[in-house]
C-alpha positions in Angstrom: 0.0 0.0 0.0 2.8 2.5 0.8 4.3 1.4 -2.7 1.0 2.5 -4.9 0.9 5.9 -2.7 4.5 7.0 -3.5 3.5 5.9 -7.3 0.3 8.0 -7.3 2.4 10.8 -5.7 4.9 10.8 -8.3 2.2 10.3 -11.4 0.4 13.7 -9.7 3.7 15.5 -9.4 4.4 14.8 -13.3 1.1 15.7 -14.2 1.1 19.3 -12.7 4.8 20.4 -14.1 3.6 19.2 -17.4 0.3 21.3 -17.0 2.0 24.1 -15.5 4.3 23.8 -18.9 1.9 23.6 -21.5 -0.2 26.8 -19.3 3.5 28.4 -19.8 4.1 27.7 -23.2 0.1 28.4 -24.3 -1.7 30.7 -22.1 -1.6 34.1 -21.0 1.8 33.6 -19.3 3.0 33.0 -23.6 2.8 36.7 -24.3 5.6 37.8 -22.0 8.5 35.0 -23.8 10.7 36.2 -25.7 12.4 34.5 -29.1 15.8 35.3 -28.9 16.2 34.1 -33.0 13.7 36.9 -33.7 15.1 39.5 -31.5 19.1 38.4 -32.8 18.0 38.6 -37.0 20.7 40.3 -38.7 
């Protein structure tokens, strides 16, 4: 039993960074990154 709640713990952790990624990457947060190939064009 110990086993299946450090698996679950670890399966929930994975899930939120890759949410918190994707939100990063896709939402609102998006607008503030900045391309540093566009920024660098000669």
């Amino acid at each position: 039993m110990p086993a299946q709640a450090f698996v679950i713990a670890i399966l929930a952790g994975l899930i939120m960074i890759t949410a918190f990624s994707i939100y990063t990457a896709f939402g609102p947060p998006s607008k503030e990154l900045a391309d540093p190939f566009e920024m660098h064009e000669d």
